[in-house]
Every structure is written in structure tokens, then in C-alpha cells.
C-alpha positions in Angstrom: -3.9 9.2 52.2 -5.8 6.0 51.7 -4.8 2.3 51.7 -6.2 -0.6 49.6 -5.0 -4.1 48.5 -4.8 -4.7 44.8 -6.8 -7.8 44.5 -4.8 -8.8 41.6 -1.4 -8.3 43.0 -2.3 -9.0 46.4 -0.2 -5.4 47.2 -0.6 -2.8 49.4 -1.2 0.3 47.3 -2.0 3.8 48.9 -3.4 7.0 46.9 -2.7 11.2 48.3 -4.4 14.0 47.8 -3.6 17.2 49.3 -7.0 17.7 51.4 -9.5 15.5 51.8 -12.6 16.3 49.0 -9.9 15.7 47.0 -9.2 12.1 48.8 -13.0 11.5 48.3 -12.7 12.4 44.6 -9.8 9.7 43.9 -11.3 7.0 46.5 -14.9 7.5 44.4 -12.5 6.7 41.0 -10.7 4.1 42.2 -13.9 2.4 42.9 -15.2 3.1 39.9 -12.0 1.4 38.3 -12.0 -1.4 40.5 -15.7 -2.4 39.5 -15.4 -2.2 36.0 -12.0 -3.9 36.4 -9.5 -1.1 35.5 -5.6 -1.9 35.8 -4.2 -0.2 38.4 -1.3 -1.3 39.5 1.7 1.2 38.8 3.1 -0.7 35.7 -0.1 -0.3 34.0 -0.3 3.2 34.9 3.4 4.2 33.6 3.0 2.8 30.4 3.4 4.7 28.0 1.9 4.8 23.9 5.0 4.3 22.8 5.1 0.7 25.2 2.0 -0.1 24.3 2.7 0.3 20.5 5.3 -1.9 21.1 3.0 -4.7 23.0 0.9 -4.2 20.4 3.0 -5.4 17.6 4.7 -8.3 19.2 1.0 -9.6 19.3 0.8 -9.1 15.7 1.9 -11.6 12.9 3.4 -9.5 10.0 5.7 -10.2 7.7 9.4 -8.5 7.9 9.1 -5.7 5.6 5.1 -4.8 6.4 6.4 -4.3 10.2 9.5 -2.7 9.4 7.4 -0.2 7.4 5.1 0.1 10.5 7.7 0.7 12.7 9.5 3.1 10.8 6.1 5.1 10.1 5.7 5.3 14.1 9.1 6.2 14.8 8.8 9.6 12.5 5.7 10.2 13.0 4.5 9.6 16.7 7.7 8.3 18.8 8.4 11.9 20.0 5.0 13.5 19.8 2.6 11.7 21.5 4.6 8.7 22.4 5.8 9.3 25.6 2.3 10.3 27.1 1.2 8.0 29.4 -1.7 5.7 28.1 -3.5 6.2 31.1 -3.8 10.3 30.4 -4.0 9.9 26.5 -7.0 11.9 25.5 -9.0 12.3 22.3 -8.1 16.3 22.4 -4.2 15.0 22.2 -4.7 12.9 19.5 -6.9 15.4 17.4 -4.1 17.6 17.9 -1.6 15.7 16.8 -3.3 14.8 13.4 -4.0 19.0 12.7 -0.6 19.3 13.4 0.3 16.7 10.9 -1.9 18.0 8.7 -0.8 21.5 8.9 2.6 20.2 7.7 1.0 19.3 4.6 0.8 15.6 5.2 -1.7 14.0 3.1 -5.0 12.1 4.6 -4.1 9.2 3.7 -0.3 9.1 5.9 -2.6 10.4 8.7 -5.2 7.7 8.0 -2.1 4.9 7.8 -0.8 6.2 11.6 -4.5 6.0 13.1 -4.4 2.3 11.7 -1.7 1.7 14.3 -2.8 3.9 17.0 -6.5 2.7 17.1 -6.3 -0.2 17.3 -3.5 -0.6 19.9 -5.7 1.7 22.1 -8.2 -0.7 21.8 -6.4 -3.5 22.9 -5.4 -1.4 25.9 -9.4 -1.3 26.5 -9.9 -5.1 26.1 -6.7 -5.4 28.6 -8.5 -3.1 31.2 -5.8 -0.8 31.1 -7.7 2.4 30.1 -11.9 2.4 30.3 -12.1 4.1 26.8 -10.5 4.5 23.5 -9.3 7.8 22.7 -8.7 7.1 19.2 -11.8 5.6 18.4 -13.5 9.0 16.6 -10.3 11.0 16.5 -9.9 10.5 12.8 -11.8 13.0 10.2 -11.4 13.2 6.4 -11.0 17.1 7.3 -7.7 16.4 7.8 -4.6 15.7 5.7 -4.6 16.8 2.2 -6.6 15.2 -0.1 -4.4 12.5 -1.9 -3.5 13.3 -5.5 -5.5 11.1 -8.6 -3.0 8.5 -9.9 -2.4 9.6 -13.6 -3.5 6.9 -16.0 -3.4 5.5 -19.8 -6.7 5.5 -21.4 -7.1 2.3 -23.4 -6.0 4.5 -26.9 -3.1 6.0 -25.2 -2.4 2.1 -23.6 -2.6 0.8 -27.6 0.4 3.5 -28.6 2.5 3.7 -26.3 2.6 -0.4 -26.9 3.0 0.2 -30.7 5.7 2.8 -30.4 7.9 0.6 -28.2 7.0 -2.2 -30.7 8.8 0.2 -33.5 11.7 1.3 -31.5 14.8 -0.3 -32.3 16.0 0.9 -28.5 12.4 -0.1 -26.3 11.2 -3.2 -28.3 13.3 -5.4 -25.3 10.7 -3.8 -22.8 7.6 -4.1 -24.8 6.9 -7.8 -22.8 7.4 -6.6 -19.4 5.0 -3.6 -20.2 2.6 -5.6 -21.6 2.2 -8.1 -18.9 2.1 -5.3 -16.0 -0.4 -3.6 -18.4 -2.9 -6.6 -18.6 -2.2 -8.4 -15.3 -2.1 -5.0 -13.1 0.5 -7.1 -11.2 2.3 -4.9 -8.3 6.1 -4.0 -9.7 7.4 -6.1 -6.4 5.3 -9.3 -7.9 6.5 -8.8 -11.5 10.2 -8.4 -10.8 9.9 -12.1 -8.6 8.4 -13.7 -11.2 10.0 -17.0 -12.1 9.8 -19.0 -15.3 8.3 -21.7 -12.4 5.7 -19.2 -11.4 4.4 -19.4 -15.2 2.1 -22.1 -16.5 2.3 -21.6 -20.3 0.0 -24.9 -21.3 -2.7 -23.8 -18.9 -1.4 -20.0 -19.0 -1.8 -19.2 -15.5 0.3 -17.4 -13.1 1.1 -18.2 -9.7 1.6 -15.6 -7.4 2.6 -16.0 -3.8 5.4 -14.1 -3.1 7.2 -10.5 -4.2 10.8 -9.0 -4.0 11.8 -5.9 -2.1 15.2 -4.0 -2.4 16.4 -1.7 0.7 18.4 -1.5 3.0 17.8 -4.6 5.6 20.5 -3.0 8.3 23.5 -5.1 6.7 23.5 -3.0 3.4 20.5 -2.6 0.1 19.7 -6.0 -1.0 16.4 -8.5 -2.7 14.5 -10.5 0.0 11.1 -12.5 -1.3 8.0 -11.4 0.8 5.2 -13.3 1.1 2.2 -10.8 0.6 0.6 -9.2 3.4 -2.7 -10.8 2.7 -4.4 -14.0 2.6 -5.9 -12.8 -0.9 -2.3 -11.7 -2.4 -1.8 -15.4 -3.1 -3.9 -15.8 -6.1 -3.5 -17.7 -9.7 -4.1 -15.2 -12.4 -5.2 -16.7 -15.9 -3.6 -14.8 -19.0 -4.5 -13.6 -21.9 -3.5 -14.8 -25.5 -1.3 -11.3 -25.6 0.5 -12.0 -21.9 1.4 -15.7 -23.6 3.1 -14.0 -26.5 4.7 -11.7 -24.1 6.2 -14.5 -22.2 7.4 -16.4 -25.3 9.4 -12.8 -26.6 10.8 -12.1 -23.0 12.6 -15.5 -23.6 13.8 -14.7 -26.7 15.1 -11.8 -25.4 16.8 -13.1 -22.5 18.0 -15.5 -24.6 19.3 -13.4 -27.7 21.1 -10.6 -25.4 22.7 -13.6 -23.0 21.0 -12.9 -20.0 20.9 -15.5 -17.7 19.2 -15.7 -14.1 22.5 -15.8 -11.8 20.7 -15.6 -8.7 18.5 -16.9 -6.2 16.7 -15.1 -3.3 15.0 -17.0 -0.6 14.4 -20.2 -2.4 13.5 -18.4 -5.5 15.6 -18.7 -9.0 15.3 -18.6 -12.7 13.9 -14.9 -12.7 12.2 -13.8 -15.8 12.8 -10.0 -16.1 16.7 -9.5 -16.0 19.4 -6.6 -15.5 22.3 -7.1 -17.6 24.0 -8.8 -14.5 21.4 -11.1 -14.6 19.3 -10.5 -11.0 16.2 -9.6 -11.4 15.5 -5.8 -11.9 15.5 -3.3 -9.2 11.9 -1.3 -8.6 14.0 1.8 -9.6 15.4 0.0 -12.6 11.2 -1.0 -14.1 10.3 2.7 -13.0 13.5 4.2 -14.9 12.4 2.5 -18.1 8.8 3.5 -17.9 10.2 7.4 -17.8 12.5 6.9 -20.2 9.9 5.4 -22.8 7.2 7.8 -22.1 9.8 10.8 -22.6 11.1 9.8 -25.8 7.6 9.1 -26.7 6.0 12.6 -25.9 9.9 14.3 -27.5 9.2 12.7 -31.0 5.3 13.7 -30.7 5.9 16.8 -29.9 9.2 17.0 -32.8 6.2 16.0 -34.9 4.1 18.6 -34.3 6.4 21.1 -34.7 7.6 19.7 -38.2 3.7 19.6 -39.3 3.0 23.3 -37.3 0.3 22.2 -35.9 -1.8 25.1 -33.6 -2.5 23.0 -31.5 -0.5 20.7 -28.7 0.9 17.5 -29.0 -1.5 14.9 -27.4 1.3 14.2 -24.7 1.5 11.1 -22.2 1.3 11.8 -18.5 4.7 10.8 -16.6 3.6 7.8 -15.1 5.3 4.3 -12.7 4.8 0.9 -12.6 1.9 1.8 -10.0 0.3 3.8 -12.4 0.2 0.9 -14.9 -1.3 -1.1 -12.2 -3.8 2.0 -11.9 -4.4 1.9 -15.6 -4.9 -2.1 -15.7 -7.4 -2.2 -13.0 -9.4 0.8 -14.5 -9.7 -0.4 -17.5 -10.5 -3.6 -16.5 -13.7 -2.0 -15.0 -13.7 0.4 -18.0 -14.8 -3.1 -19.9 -17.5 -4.3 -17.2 -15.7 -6.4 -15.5 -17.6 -8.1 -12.4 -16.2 -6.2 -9.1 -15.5 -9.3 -6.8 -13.1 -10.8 -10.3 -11.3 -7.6 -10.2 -10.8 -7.8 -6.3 -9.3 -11.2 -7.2 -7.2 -10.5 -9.7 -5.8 -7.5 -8.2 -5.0 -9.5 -5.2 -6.9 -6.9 -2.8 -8.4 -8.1 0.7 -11.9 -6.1 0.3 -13.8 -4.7 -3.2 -13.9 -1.3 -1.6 -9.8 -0.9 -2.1 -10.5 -2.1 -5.4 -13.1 0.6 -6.4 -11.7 3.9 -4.4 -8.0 3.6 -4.9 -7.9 2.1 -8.7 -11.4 2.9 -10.7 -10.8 5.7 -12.4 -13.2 8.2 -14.3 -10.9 10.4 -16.5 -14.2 12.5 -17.4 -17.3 13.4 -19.0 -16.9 10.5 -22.1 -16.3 7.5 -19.2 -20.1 8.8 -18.1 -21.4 9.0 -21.6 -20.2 5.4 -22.1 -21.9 3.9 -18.9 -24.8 5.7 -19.6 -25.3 4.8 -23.8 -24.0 1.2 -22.9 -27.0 1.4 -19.7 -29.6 2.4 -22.5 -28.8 0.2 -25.3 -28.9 -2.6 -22.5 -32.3 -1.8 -21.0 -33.8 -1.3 -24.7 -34.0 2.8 -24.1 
């Protein structure tokens, strides 16, 4: 055996081995440790990911549903896999592994890519702590694993323009036509549309104000709205409107007003909701994503009704079933679809960095989005 003090907890500490190269092999380590200033003391050794995770979030300042959502992704993901390996013994092998195994149960990149997001970088705290000398997670991630995550099905401006005028027609969807058409030209997440408030809505300077979005589940005491502030700095953002949001606005309170619903709630500090259930509180997510199915069924039944009755050869030129996401998909892309600078889209959209901005939401449907860039290049350059 051999004896040391701890110079930072002033204790006695003694190392074994069972002959004595192997003595020399853990004195020549714990050297090693002690000049590059390496914890280790027995709590730092014992702890485990799973502690450290935990360390790592009380350092972090999140709001309630972003770390709930965090913790919740840990707990059925790593708690029982690799969480109860010690930090100290972690290697980049175990942490490969554990991704192919996720990936081999058909997880998509992107979930893996989310869970290295909050192993990485609690690792490499553990580093600047001196706990472990290097980060195990730092090139453990590949884009070999995961499946690749699906393309978001979007409108094409034509498709955007019908679906508008068939619920413009329709006796039964003309009360949603509004609320589609300010999620269609504000690409506003469904969470921010359903807490708007008649206060977040400057109609002489026609502005929105957004700082804040409401989320329904289950807090622990039952399903229920809470505001949320968003997770970013850049999700606070005033959004001018255009002359077709305004009218929007104006028939949403006409239709409040002509079916008697009134706001009857207030959640967090926040009242006077614009887009109401019949109970008047503001809609659920499941309620805005309901309608949007519901419209785009009855659209593609009487198209394809149509079709029949005419016997035309060929198919119906059907909508794809999309969500309020997808409309925020749609908005974005077609925003860019129009030229629109990258860092104005980035704003509106309420994203932290451009590059979320151009991979997740610029869409190319095909061949004619190329054609376009390319006449609209030429004709600009003179060619």
C-alpha cells in the first residue's frame, strides 16, 4: 500500500495494489493526477453520470418546462444505461455504445443528437472541475447514427392560396380561416399563437409582441396551461404584420364576438386570449392540430369526390396531412421561397442562430424551386 495527504482535504488517503509494479503503476498515476490537479478525493471518484447530470443542471438557468423536458429525456434515455457508471471510468467506447444501441432501436439522429446536448457538455464541466482529465463525450457523436429525421411536409404557396380559399367558402371552417392565416404568415410556434392576447396586438402600428407561450400537460397536480417565457433571448421578438394578418385579427373579433366567446381565464398574469374554445380558455395544442386535420381531410374528400364525378385518369392533386409545425415549416419556407434576407427570417422566426433557420425550416420541394433560383439568378445578373 501507499500513503499520501490530499492537499486539498488535508486527509490521509492510501491506494493497494496486489504486488508492487502494480503499486508503481498507481503511485506513477496518482502523480500524474496530482500535477495536473485531478480530484481525488473519494466523493469525486464515486460520482456517478447520473450525479453529475444532476450538478449539472442545478447550475443551469432554464425555464420550468425546457428542464422538465430535459430531465424527462435523461430519465428514459440514460438513467439506467449509462447513468450509474462512475464518471471517473466513463469512456468514449461506453458512450459510442450507448448511442448504436439507441440507434439500433430505431431512434432518430436527432433524439440521439438532443441526449449528447446534455451529456457533453456536463462532461465537460466535469473537466473544468478537475474531476476527470478528459471528455469522453467530446467526439462520441456521428451523423452515422440515428435515423435520418423525416422532411416536414409542407404547403407550396398554390396549395397555401387554396386551402385559404376553401375554408373561406366553407360554411363549417370559415371561423378558422384567421387563426390559419396568421400561423401561415407569421410562422408563429402553436404555443405562441394560442397565448396571444388582444394586449400582445398593436393594431395602429400592427405589431406583435411576443414574449411568452402556453403549454398544456401534466405539471404533477393534473393537465393544465402555464405561460412560458421562451427558452431564448431571441424568442422575445416584435413581429410587424401584414395588411392580411390585420384583417385576420379584425375577423377573429368578430368571431369571438358573434358566437359569444369570451376569454374566462387568466394564466400566469396573462388574460383576454384571442383564439378561444367554446369554454372560452384559450385552445389546447391538440385542439389547433385537430382543426388543421380536420380541414385538410374534408379538403382532399371533396377533391377527390370531384375527380371521381369528372372521371378524371388521373389523381386528385391531394394536400399532405400536415400540424401547426408544419405551417410554421411552410411560413418560414416560403418566406425564403420570396428572398427574404436570412438574418430577418432568423428574427422573425424567433431562432437563436441562422443555421436552425436554414437546416430545420428551408425547404426545396424539387426540381422547379432550383429552376426558379436559377432564372431569377440570370435575369438578375443580365444572363
Amino acid at each position: 500500500m501507499y500513503r499520501y495527504i490530499d492537499i486539498r482535504s488535508g486527509k490521509r488517503q492510501t491506494i493497494y495494489a496486489g504486488d508492487l509494479a502494480e503499486l508503481r503503476a498507481k503511485e506513477k498515476q496518482l502523480a500524474k493526477d496530482l500535477d495536473d490537479n485531478i480530484l481525488i478525493d473519494g466523493s469525486a471518484k464515486k460520482m456517478t453520470v447520473n450525479s453529475l447530470f444532476d450538478y449539472y443542471m442545478a447550475t443551469k438557468e432554464l425555464a420550468d418546462s425546457t428542464r422538465g423536458n430535459y430531465v424527462k429525456m435523461w430519465n428514459s434515455h440514460v438513467k439506467d444505461e449509462i447513468g450509474n457508471l462512475k464518471v471517473v471510468q466513463l469512456l468514449p467506447s461506453h458512450i459510442k455504445a450507448f448511442y448504436a444501441k439507441m440507434s439500433r432501436a430505431g431512434y432518430a439522429y436527432c433524439t440521439i443528437k438532443l441526449i449528447h446536448t446534455l451529456l457533453n457538455p456536463a462532461l465537460e464541466m466535469a473537466v473544468d472541475d478537475d474531476i476527470i482529465r478528459k471528455n469522453p463525450a467530446k467526439n462520441a457523436l456521428s451523423s452515422d447514427y440515428g435515423k435520418p429525421s423525416e422532411e416536414k411536409d409542407i404547403l407550396t404557396l398554390d396549395q397555401q392560396k387554396k386551402l385559404v380559399s376553401f375554408m373561406q367558402g366553407s360554411n363549417v371552417y370559415n371561423v378558422y380561416e384567421p387563426m390559419f392565416t396568421v400561423l401561415l404568415d407569421t410562422g408563429l410556434r402553436c404555443g405562441e399563437l394560442i397565448g396571444l392576447t388582444w394586449a400582445d396586438v398593436d393594431m395602429e402600428n400592427r405589431e406583435l409582441s411576443i414574449d411568452h407561450q402556453l403549454i398544456y400537460k401534466d405539471w404533477g397536480e393534473g393537465y393544465g396551461f402555464r405561460a412560458s417565457i421562451p427558452k431564448t433571448r431571441a424568442g422575445i421578438r416584435t413581429i410587424p404584420f401584414t395588411e392580411s394578418v390585420y384583417k385576420a385579427f379584425l375577423e377573429q373579433k368578430k368571431i369571438n364576438f358573434m358566437l359569444g366567446r369570451r376569454s374566462t381565464e387568466e394564466i400566469d398574469g396573462y388574460s383576454d386570449f384571442i383564439f378561444l374554445a367554446k369554454t372560452g380558455r384559450p385552445l389546447m395544442p391538440s385542439a389547433v392540430n385537430n382543426v388543421i386535420y380536420n380541414v385538410v381531410d374534408k379538403y382532399n374528400l371533396i377533391k377527390e369526390e370531384v375527380s371521381r364525378a369528372k372521371k378524371e385518369h388521373r389523381k386528385a392533386e391531394l394536400l399532405p396531412r400536415i400540424s401547426a409545425h408544419n405551417l410554421r415549416h411552410t411560413a418560414c419556407t416560403n418566406m425564403a421561397r420570396q428572398g427574404m434576407n436570412i438574418k430577418v427570417m432568423q428574427y422573425l422566426m424567433g431562432h437563436a442562430h441562422s443555421d436552425v433557420t436554414m437546416d430545420v425550416y428551408n425547404h426545396i420541394a424539387g426540381r422547379e424551386d432550383v429552376r426558379e433560383e436559377v432564372e431569377r439568378y440570370s435575369l438578375a445578373v443580365g444572363g
